[in-house]
C-alpha positions as CSV (number, residue, x, y, z in Angstrom):
1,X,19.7,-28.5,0.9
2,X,16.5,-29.5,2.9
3,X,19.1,-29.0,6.2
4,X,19.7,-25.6,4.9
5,X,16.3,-24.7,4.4
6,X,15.0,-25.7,7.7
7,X,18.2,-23.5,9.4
8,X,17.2,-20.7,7.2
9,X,13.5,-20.6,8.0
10,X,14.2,-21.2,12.2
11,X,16.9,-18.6,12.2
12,X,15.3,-15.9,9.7
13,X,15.7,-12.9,11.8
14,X,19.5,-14.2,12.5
15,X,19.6,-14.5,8.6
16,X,18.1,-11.1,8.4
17,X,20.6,-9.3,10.3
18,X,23.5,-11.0,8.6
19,X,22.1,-10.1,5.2
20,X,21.5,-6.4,6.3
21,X,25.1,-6.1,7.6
22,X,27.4,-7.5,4.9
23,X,25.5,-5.7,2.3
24,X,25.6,-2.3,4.0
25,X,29.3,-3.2,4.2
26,X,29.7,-3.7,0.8
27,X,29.5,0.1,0.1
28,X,32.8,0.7,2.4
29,X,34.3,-1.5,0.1
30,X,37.3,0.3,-1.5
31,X,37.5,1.2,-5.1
32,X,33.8,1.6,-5.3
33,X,32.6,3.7,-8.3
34,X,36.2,3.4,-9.8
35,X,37.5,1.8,-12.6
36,X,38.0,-1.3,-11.2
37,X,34.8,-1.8,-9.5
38,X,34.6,-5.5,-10.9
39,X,35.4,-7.0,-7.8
40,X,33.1,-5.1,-5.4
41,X,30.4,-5.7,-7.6
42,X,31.0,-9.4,-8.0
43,X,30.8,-9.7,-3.8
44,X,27.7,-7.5,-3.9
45,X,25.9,-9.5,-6.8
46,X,27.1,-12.6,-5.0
47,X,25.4,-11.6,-1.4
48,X,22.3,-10.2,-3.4
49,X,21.6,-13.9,-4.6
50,X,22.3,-15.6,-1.6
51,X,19.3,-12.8,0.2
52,X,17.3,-13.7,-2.7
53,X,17.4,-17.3,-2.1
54,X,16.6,-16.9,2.0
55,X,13.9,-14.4,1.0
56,X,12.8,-17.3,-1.1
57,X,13.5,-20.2,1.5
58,X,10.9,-18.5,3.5
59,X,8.4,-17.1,1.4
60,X,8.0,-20.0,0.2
61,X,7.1,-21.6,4.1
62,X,5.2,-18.7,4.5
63,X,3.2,-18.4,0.9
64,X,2.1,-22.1,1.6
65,X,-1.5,-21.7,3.1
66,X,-2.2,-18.7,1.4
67,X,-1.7,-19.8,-2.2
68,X,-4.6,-19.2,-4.2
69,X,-6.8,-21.7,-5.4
70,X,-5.6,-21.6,-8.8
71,X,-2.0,-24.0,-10.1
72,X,0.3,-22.6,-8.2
73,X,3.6,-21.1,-10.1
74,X,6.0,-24.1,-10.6
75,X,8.4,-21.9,-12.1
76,X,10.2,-19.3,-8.9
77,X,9.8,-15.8,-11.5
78,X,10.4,-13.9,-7.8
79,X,13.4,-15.5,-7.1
80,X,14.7,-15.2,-11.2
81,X,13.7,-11.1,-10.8
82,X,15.8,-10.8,-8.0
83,X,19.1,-12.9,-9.3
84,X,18.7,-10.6,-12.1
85,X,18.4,-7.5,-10.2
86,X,21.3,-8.5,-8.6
87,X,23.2,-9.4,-11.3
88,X,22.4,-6.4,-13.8
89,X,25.2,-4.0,-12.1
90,X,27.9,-6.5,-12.6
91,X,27.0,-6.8,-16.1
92,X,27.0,-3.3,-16.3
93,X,30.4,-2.8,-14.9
94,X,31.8,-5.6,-16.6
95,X,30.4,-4.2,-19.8
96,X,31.5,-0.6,-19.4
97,X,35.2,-2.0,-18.2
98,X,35.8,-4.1,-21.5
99,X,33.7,-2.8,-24.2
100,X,33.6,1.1,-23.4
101,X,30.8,3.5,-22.6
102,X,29.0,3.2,-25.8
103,X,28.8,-0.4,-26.2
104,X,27.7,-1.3,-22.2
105,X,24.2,0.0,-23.5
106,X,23.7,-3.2,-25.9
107,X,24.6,-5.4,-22.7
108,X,22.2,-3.3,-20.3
109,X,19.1,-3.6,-23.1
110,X,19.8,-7.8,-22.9
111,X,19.3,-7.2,-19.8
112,X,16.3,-5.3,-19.1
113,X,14.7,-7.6,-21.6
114,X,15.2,-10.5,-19.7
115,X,13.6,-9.0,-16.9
116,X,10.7,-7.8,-19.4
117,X,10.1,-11.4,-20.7
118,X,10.4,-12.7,-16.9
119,X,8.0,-10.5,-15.8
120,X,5.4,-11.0,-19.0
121,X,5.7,-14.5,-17.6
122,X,4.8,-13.9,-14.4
123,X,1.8,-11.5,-14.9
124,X,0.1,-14.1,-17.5
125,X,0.8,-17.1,-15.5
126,X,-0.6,-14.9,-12.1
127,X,-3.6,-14.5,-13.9
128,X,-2.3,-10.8,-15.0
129,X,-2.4,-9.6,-11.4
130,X,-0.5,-6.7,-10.3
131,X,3.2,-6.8,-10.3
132,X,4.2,-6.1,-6.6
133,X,7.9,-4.7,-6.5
134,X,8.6,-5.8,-10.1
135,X,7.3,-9.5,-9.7
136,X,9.7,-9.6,-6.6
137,X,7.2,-10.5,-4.0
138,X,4.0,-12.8,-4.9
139,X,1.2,-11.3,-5.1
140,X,-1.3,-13.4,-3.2
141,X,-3.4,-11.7,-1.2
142,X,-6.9,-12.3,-1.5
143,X,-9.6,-9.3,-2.6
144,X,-11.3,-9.3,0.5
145,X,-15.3,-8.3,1.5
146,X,-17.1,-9.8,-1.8
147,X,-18.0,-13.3,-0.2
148,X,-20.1,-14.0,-3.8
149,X,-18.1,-13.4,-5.9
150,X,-14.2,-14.6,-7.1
151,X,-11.0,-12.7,-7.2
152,X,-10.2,-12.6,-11.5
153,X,-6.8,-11.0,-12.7
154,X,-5.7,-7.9,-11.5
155,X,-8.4,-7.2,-8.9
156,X,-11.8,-7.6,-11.2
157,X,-14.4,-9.1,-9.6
158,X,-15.6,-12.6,-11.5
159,X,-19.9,-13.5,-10.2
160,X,-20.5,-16.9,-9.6
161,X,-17.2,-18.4,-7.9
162,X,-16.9,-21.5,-7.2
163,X,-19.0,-23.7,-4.6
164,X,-18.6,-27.0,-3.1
165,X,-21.3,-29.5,-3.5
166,X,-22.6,-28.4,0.3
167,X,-23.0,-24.7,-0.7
168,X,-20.1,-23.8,0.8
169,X,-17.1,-21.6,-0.7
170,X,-14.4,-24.5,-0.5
171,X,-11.5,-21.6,-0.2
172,X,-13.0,-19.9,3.0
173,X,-12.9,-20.8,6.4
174,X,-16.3,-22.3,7.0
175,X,-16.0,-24.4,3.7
176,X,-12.5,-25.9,4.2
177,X,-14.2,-26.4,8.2
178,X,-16.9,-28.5,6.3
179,X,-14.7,-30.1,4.2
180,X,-12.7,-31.4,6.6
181,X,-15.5,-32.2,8.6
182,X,-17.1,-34.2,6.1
183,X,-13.7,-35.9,5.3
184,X,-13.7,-37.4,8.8
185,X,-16.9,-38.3,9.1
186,X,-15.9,-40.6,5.7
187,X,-13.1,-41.9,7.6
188,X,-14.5,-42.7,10.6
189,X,-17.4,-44.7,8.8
190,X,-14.8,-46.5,6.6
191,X,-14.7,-49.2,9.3
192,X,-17.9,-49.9,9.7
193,X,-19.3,-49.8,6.1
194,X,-20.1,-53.3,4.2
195,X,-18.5,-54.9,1.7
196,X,-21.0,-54.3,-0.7
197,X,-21.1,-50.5,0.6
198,X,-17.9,-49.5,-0.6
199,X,-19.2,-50.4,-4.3
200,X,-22.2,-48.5,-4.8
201,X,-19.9,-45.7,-2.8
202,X,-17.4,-46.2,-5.4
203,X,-20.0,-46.4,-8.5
204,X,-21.6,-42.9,-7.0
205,X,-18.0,-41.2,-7.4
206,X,-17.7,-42.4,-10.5
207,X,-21.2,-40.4,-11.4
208,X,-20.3,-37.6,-9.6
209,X,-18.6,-34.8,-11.4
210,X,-15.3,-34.1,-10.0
211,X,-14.8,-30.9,-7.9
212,X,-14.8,-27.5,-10.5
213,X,-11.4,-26.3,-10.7
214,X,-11.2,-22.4,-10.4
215,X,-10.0,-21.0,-13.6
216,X,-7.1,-18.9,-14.2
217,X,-8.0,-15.5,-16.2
218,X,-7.2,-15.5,-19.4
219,X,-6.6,-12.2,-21.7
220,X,-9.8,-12.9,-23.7
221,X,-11.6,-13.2,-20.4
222,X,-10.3,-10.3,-19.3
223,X,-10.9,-8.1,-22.5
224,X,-14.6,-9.7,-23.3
225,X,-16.2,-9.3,-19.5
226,X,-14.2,-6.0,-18.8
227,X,-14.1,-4.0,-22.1
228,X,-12.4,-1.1,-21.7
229,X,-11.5,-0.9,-18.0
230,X,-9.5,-4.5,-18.8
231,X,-7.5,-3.1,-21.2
232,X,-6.9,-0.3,-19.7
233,X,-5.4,-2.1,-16.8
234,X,-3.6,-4.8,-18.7
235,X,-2.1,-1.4,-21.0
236,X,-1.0,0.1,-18.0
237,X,0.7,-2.6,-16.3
238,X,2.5,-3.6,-19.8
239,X,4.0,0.2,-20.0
240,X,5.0,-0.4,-16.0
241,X,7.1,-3.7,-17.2
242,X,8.5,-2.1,-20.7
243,X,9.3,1.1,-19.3
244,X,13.1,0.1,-18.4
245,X,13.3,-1.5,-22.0
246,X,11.8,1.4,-23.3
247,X,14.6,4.0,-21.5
248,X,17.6,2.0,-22.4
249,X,16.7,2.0,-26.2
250,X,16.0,4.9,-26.5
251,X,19.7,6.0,-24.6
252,X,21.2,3.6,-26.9
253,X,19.9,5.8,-29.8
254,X,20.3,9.0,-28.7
255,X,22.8,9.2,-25.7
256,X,22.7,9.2,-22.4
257,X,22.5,13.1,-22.5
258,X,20.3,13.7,-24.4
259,X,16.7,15.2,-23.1
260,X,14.5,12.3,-25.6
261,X,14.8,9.3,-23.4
262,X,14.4,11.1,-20.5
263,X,11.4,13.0,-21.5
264,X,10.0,10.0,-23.1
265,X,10.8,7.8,-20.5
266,X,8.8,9.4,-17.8
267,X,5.9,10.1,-20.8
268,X,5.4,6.3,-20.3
269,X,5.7,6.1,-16.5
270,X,2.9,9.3,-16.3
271,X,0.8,7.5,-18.8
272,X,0.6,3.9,-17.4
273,X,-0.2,5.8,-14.3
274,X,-2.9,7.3,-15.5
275,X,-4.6,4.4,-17.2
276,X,-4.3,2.3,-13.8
277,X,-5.7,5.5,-11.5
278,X,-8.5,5.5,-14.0
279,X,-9.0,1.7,-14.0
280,X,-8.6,1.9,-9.8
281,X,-12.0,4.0,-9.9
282,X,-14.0,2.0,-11.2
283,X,-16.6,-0.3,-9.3
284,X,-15.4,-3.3,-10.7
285,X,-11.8,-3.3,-9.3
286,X,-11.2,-3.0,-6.1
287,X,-7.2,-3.0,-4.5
288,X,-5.9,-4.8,-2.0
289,X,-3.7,-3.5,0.6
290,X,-0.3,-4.6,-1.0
291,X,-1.7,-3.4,-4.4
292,X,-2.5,0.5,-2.9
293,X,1.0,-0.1,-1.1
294,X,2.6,-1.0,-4.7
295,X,0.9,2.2,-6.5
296,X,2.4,4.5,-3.7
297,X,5.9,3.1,-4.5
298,X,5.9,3.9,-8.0
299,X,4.9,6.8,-7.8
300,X,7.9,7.4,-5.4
301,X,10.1,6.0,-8.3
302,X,9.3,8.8,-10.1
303,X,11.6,10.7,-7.8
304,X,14.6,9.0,-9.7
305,X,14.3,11.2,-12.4
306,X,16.0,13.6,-10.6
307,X,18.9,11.5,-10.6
308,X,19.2,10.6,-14.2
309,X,21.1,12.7,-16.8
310,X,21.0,15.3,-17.9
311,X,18.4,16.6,-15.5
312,X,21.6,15.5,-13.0
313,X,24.6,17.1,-14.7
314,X,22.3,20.3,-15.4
315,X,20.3,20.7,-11.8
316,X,20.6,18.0,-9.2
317,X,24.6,18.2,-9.0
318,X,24.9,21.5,-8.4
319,X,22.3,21.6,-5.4
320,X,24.4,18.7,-3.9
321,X,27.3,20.9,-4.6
322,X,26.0,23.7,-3.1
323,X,24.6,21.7,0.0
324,X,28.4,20.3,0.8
325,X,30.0,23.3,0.7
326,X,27.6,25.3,3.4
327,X,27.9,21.8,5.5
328,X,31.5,21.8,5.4
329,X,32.3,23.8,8.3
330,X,30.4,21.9,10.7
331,X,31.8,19.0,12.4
332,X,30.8,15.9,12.2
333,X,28.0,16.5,9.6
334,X,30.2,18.2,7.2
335,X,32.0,15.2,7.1
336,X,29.2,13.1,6.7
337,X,27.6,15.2,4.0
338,X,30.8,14.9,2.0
339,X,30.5,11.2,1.9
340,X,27.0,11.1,1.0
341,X,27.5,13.4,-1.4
342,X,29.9,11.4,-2.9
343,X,28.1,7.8,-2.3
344,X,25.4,9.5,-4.4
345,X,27.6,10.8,-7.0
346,X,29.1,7.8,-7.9
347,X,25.8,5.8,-7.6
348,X,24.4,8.0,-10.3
349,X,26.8,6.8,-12.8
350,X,25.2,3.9,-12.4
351,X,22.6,3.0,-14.8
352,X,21.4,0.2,-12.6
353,X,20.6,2.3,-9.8
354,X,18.6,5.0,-10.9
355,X,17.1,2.7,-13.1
356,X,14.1,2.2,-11.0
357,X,13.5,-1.8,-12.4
């Protein structure tokens, strides 16, 4: 396995390539969106793991030095979002093919609240950071320009971080400099020193406190120091993770045509928007690049709801319609419009992808 990683991580744009290919084929595959679709899906699920486990291979190489300072995650939630991700379509298929329309839905809500509990996981043991792509990608970039004071969940600013005993902040440059400074300077007078030395040396670690640990943020902290604007965050980022849930309850009750879920559905989405955009304005949150990044993308989710039933059946299909037929006569692009039309068609049968999770 160690051969394999090293391979991976020294070929990764190789890897890359590979990855992109074969799963771009796998929509030429034939009977896609048909009844037996169980095959196709299995190859696609199949190559979604294996990218998930490269993507991981290297992250992992790559996430090394700029781990916070915190325990890091023993436990890969990234790479468990993504096997699920890839996974839920099969389980869909498979579902729809055995048990029928109807029942599929009690398969699809297992699902999505696995990914729910997963993902709970990850955002208390991050230290109730932002989700970045559903928990898919780390997020551990630091809040950067607030030298003072220390990064505390979900982009609140904690006074009175943590210092070495030289002054220094241990997790910048200049401290881990002086640390390492200071660790050679130990060495080097290891030969040297006395006997006798080395035991008041030793009896003056023993006095010493050991090195403050940063703490992880916990909900209480969170709640107590930030009062409302906490909550609010914590609120908005629990609708963003429940949403799915949410949706595919609410479809089981009522049907997949009916106008509740999907009215309801984007109700949440619009509301834990709000609470965050209110939450972002405040002084004492500040986002990092990847955090502004992942706002922009859900809000570009929203454009899925165009895609879902029945705002499909009743507006979106007959503008694709419509769109085909004055293409048709062209060359070439006629063609091509046909097939996407169709590619999109049978994608939006497809709870999975138009889910948005």
């Amino acid at each position: 396995m160690e051969a394999y990683k090293k391979w991976v991580r020294r070929n990764k744009d190789y890897v890359h390539s590979l990855e992109s290919l074969a799963n771009g084929l796998t929509w030429l595959l034939p009977e896609r969106f048909s009844a037996s679709e169980i095959g196709p899906e299995a190859v696609t699920a199949i190559l979604g793991i294996v990218t998930a486990i490269n993507e991981h291979i290297i992250d992992t190489a790559q996430n090394q030095m700029l781990a916070d300072p915190v325990k890091p995650n023993s436990f890969p939630y990234s790479l468990c979002i993504s096997a699920i991700k890839d996974l839920e379509t099969l389980v869909e298929v498979a579902a729809q093919h055995y048990y029928g329309d109807d029942k599929k839905w009690n398969f699809i809500a297992v699902t999505e609240a696995t990914k729910v509990l997963v993902r709970l996981a990850l955002f208390r043991n991050s230290g109730y950071k932002m989700l970045l792509h559903g928990g898919e990608t780390p997020n551990i970039e630091k809040h950067l320009g607030f030298p003072s004071s220390q990064h505390n969940g979900g982009g609140f600013q904690k006074h009175g971080a943590h210092r070495g005993s030289n002054g220094q902040n241990p997790w910048n440059l200049e401290g881990r400099a002086l640390c390492a400074l200071s660790r050679f300077g130990e060495n080097a007078r290891m030969g040297s020193d006395p006997v006798w030395l080395h035991g008041v040396q030793h009896k003056q670690a023993i006095m010493e406190p050991p090195p403050q640990m940063i703490e992880r943020p916990s909900l209480s902290m969170i709640l107590s120091e930030k009062g409302v604007q906490g909550a609010l965050f914590l609120m908005g980022e629990v609708l963003f993770i429940t949403r799915p849930l949410i949706y595919v309850l609410l479809i089981r009750k009522y049907g997949i045509r009916s106008w509740i879920p999907w009215f309801l559905s984007l109700a949440v989405d619009t509301i834990g928007a709000g609470f965050l955009t209110q939450v972002t304005k405040s002084r004492d949150y500040h986002l990092t690049a990847s955090e502004q990044d992942e706002l922009k993308r859900r809000k570009l989710l929203w454009a899925l709801y165009l895609m879902r039933d029945p705002f499909f059946s009743k507006y979106t299909r007959q503008r694709l319609q419509s769109t085909e037929k004055l293409l048709e006569p062209v060359p070439i692009i006629g063609l091509l419009t046909a097939k996407i039309v169709e590619l999109v068609a049978g994608a939006q049968t497809r709870y999975t992808y138009m889910s948005g999770s």
